[in-house]
N, C-alpha and C positions, 0 to 999 in steps of 0.2 A: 595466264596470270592477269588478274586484275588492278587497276590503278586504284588506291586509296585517295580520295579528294572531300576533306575539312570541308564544311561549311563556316564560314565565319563565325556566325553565332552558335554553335558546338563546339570550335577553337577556343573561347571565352567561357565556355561553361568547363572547359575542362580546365582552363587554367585558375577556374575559381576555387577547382579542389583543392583544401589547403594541405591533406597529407600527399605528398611528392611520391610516396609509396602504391598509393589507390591512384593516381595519376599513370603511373607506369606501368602499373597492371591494367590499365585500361588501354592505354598504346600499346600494350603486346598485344592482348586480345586482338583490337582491332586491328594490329598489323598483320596477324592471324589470317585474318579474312582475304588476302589478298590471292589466296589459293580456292575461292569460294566457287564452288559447292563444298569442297572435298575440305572441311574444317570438322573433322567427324567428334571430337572431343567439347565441344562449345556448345554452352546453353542457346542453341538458336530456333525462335518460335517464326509462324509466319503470324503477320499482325491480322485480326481477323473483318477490323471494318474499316480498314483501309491500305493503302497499298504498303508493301515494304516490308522488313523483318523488324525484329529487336534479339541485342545478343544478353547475356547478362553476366554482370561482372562483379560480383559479391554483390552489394546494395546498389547497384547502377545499373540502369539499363539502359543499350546502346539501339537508338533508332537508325536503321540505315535502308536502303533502297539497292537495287541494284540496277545498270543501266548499260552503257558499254564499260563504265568502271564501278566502282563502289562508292555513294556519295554517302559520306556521314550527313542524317540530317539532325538529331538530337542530341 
């Protein structure tokens, strides 16, 4: 199981979403990931000119990396 860990500035973009609805559907998503690889139902690409995935979550896409945990970077 892996550890979920915010980046600051992703912390701040997500508290910019002003519906509280697409905010929460964004934290389950990403709390999803914590069993990653095995997330078999999720829009998950690998990015292609540079490191890291993105998940996507209605009109949002979730930049993240993977390392010894999952670091949210966008």
């Amino acid at each position: 199981m892996f550890q979920i860990e915010w980046i600051p500035k992703a912390f701040r973009q997500l508290m910019k979403i002003k519906s509280l609805r697409n905010r929460r559907k964004i934290e389950e998503k990403v709390g999803m990931l914590d069993s990653w690889p095995d997330c078999p139902e999720q829009d998950i690409k690998k990015l292609v000119q540079q490191s890291g995935y993105r998940l996507r979550c209605g009109d949002w896409w979730i930049l993240f990396d993977v390392d010894n945990g999952i670091q949210i970077i966008e």
